[in-house]
Structure formats: C-alpha cells, structure tokens
VEXTORRO-232240 format. One line per field, with one value per atom (N, C-alpha, C, CB): atom name; x, y, z; residue in one letter. Coordinates in steps of 0.001 Angstrom, whole numbers, plus 500000, padded with zeros to 6 digits. Glycine has a CB too. Example, Ala and Ser with C-alpha at 12.3 -4.5 7.8 and 13.67 -1.06 7.14 Angstrom:
REM VEXTORRO-232240
atom <- [N CA C CB N CA C CB] .
xx <- [513190 512300 513200 511308 512850 513670 512900 514084] .
yy <- [494310 495500 496700 495527 497750 498940 500030 499402] .
zz <- [507800 507800 507800 509046 507080 507140 507870 505725] .
rest <- [A A A A S S S S] .
//
This chain:
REM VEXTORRO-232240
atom <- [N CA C CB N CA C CB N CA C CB N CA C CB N CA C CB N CA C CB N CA C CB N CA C CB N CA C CB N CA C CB N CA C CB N CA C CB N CA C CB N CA C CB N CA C CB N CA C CB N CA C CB N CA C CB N CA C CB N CA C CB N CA C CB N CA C CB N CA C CB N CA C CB N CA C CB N CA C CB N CA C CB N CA C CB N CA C CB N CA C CB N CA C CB N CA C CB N CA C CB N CA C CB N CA C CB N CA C CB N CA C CB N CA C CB N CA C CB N CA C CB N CA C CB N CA C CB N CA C CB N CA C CB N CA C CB N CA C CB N CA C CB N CA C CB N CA C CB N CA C CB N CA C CB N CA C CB N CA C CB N CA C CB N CA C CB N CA C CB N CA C CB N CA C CB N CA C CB N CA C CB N CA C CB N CA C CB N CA C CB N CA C CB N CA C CB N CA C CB N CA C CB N CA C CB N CA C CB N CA C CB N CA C CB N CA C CB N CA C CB N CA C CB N CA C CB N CA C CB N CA C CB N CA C CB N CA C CB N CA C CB N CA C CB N CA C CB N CA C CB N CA C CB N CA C CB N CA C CB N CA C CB N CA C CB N CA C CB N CA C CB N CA C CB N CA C CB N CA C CB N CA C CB N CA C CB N CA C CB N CA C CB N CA C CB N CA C CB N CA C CB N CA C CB N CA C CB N CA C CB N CA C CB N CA C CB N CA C CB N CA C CB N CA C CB N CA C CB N CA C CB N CA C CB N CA C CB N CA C CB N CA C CB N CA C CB N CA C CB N CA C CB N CA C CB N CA C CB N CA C CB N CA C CB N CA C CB N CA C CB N CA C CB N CA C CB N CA C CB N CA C CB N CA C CB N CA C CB N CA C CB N CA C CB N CA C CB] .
xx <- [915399 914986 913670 916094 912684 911392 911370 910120 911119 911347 909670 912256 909805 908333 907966 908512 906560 906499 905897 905533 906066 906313 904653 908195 903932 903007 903360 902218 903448 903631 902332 904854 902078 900679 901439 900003 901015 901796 901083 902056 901294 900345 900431 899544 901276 901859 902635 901895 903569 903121 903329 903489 902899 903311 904506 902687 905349 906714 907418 907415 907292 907790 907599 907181 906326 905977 906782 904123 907350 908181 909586 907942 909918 911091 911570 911460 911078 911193 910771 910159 910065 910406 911749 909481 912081 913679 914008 914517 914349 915833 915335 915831 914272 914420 914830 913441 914427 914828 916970 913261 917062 918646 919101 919341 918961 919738 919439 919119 918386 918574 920220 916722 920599 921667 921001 922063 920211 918947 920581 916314 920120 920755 919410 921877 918335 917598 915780 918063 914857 913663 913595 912545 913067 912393 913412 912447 914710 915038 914867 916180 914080 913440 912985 911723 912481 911832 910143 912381 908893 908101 907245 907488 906264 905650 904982 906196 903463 902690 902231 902422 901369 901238 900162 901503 899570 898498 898549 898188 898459 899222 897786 899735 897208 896535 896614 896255 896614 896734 895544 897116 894681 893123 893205 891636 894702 894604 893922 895806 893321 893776 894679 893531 894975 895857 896589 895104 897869 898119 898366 899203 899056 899636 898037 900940 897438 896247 895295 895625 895416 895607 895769 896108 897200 898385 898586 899558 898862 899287 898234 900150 897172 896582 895383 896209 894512 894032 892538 894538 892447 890984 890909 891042 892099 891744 891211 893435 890516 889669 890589 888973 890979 891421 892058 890271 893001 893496 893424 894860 893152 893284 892744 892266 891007 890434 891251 888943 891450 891977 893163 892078 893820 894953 895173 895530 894003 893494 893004 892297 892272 891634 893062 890390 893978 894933 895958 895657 895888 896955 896232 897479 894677 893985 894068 892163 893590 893948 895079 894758 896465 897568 897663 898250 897028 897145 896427 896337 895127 894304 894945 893072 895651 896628 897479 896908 898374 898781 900355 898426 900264 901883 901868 902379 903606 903564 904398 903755 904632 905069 904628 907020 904414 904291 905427 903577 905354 906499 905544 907701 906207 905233 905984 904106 906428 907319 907233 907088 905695 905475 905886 904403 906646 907101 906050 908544 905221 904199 903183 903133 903018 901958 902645 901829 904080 904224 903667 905708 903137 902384 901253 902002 900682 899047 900025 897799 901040 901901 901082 903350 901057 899868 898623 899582 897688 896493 896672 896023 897387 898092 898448 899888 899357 899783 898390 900845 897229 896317 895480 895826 895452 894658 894794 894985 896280 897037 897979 897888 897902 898951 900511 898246 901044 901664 902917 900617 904129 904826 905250 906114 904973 905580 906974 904959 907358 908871 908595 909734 908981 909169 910278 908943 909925 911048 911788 910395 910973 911070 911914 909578 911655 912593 913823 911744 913639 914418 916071 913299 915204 916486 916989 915613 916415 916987 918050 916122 917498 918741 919967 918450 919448 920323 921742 919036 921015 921693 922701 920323 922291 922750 923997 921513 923882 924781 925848 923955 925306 926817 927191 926713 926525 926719 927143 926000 926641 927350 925809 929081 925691 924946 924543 925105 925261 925263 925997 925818 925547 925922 924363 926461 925069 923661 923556 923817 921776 921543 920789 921203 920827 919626 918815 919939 917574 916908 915715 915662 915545 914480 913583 914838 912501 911228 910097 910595 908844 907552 907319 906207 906704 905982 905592 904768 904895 904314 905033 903763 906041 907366 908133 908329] .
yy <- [147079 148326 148774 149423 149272 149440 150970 148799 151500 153106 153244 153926 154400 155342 155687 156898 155645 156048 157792 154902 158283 160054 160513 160799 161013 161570 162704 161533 162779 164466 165294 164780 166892 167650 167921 169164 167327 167661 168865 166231 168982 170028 171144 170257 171784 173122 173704 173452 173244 172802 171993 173119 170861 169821 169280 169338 170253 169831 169999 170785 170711 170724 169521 171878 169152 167399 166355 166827 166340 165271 165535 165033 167202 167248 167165 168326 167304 166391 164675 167093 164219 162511 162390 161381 163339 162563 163201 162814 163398 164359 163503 166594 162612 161462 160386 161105 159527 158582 158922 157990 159994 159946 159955 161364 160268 160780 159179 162728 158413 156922 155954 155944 155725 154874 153326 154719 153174 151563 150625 151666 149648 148688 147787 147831 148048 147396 148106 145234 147995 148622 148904 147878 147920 147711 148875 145754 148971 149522 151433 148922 151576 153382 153548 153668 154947 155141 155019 156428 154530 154955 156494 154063 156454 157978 157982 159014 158717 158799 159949 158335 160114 161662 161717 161917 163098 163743 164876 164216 164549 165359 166255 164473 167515 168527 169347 168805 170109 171384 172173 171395 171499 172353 172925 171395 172819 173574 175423 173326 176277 177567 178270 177892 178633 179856 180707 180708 180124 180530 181905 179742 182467 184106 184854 184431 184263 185006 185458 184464 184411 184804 185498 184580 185523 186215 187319 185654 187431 188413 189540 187868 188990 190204 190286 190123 188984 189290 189024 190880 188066 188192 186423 189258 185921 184157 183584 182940 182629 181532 180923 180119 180896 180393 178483 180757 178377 176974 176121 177049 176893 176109 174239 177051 174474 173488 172188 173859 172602 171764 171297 172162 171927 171514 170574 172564 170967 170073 168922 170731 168922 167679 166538 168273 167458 166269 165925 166685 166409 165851 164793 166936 165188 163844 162524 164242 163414 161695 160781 162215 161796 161502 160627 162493 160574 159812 158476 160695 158871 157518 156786 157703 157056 156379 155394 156652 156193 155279 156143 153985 157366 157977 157888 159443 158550 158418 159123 157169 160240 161942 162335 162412 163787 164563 165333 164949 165363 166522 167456 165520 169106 169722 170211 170425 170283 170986 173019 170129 172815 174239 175480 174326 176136 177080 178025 178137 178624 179866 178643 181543 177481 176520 176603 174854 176638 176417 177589 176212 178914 179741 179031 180496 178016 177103 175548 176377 175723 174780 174408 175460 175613 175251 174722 175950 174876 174439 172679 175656 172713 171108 170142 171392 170701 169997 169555 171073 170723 170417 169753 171382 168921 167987 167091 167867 166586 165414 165561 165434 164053 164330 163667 163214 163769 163209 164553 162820 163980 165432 165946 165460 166819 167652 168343 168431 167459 168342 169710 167791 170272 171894 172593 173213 172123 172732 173976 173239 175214 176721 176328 177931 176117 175858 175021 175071 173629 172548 173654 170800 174435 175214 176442 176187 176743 177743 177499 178185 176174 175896 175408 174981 174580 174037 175421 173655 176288 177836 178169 179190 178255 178837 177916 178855 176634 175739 176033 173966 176008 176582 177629 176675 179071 180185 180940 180480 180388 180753 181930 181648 181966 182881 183898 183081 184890 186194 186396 186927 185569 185525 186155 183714 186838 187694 186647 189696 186097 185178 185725 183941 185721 185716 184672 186171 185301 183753 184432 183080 183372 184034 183039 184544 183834 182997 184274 182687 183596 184199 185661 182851 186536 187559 187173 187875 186271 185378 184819 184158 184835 184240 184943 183622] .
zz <- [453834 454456 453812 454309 454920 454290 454157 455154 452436 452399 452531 450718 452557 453222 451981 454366 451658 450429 450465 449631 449389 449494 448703 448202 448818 448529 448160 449290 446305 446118 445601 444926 446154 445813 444491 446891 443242 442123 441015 441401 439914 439237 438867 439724 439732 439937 439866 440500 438738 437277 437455 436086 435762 435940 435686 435584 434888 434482 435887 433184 436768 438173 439345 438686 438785 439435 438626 439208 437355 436849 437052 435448 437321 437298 438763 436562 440090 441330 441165 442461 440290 440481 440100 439484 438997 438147 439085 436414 439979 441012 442082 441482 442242 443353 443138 443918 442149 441850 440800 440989 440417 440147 441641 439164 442539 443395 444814 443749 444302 444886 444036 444352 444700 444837 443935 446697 443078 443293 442321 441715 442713 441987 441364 442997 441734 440738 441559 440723 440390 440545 441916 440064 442721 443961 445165 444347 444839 445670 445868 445615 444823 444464 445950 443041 446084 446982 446381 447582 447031 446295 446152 446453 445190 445078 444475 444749 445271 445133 444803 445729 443421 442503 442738 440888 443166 443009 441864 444265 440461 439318 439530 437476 439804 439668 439312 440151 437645 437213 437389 435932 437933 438112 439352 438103 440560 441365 441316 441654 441661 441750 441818 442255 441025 441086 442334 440530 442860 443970 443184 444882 442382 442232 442048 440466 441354 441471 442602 440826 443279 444865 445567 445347 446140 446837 446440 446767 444911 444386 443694 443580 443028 442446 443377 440792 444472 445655 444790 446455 443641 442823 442737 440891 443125 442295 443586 441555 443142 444252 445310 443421 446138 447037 446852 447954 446445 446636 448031 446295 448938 450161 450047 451308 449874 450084 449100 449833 447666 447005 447544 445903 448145 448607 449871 448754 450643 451920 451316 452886 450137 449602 448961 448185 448581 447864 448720 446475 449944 451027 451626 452211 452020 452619 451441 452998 450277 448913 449404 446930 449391 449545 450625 449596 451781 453243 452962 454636 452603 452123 451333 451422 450022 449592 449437 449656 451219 451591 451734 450681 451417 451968 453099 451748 453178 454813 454743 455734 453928 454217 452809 454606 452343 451843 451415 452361 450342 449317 448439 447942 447953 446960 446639 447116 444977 444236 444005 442851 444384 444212 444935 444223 444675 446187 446583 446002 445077 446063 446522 444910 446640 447049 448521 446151 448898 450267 451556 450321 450980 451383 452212 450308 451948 452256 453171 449934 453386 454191 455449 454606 456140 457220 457458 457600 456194 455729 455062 454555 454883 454255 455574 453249 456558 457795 458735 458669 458554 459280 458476 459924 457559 456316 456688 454921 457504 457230 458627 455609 458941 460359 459797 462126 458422 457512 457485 456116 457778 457591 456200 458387 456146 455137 454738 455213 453784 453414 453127 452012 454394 453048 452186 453723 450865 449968 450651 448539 451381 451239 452519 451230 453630 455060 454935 456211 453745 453783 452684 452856 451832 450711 451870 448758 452258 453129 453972 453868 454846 455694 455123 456639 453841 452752 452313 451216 451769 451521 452810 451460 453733 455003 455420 456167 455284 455714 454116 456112 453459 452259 452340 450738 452189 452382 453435 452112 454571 455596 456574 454835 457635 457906 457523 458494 457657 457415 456127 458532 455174 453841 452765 453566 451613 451118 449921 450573 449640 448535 448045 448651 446561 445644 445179 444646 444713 444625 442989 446799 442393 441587 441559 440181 441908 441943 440820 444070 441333 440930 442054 441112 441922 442552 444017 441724 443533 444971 446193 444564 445737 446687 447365 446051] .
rest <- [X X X X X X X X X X X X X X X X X X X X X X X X X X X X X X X X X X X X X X X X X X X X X X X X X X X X X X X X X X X X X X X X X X X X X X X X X X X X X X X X X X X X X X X X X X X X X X X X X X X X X X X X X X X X X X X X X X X X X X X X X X X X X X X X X X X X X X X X X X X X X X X X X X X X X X X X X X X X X X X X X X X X X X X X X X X X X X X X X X X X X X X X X X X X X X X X X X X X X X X X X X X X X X X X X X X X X X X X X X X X X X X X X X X X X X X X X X X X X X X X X X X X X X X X X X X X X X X X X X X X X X X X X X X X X X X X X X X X X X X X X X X X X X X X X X X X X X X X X X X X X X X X X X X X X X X X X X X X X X X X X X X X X X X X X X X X X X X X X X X X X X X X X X X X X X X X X X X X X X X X X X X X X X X X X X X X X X X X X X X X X X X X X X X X X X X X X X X X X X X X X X X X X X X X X X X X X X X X X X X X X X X X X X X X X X X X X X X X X X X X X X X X X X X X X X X X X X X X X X X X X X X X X X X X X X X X X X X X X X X X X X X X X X X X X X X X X X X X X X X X X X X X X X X X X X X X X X X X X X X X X X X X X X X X] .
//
C-alpha cells in the first residue's frame, strides 16, 4: 500500500512539531521502518507571531510565510498538509490557496472528534492561547 506522504507547517512551536511526529508514527501499526507514514517538516520558528497578530493587532502578518511553506511543502513532494499550530489554523484559508494539497484541520478535525464523544449539545472546555 502506497501511504501519502504528509507535509507538516512545523515551528509553532517546535516541541509541538515533534510532539505530532511521535503521535503519528505511535499510532502507525509498522512492523518494520518502511511501513511509517512519510513526513515532511517545514520546522520554522521564524514564523511571525500569530498572537501578536490577532491578538495585540501590532505583529507582522504570518500569512506570506505561511503561503511560502505550504508551496515548499508541495514542491517537496507532499500530498496533504498537517499544522500542529491551532492559532496558525486562523491563516487555514491563506494556506489552502498556496497549495491545491488538502489540509488537515486540527481545529474542524477536534471538534467533530469532541462532538462525536460528547454528544451535540454537550458543553466542552478547551484551553488554548488568547488567540484561539
């Protein structure tokens, strides 16, 4: 079986880009190397500042960088997109139009995730950043 290899916008932080590889590769079944999924890192801590952004309305805009490491990501050679960052999924739209490469979205993919355990009209908490 031929797996797809995953292009992640990583960086943001970076312990959040290693700690989605280990929760991909534990959660592969491999009986030996080759059978991983592969993945492809765009490790960038020089992104901008999404809270600075969003939130205090003074930091440089991440967009372009972010358009720039989804196109890396395609040239590459992925053939979908993952981003560990949740206030990064704010620029989701700006990323989809970089790349005709789909994008997992953590923020839509946990939600429905929540909803299908919790139940609809069930009340969740969540703790994130400001930005979120």
């Amino acid at each position: 079986m031929a797996l797809r290899r995953v292009g992640i916008l990583g960086g943001m932080g970076p312990e959040a880009t290693v700690l989605l590889m280990q929760k991909v590769i534990a959660a592969v079944p491999a009986q030996d190397d080759a059978d991983h999924i592969p993945l492809i890192v765009d490790q960038n801590p020089q992104v901008p500042s999404r809270i600075r952004r969003l939130v205090e309305g003074t930091g440089e805009d991440p967009t372009p960088v972010l358009m720039q490491m989804a196109r890396r990501l395609t040239a590459f050679g992925a053939e979908a997109l993952a981003m560990p960052c949740n206030t990064a999924h704010h620029y989701a739209p700006a990323i989809r139009a970089a790349s005709d490469l789909p994008l997992l979205d953590m923020i839509a993919l946990s939600a429905a995730r929540t909803r299908d355990i919790a139940g609809r009209d069930a009340r969740v908490g969540i703790l994130a950043s400001p930005a979120v």
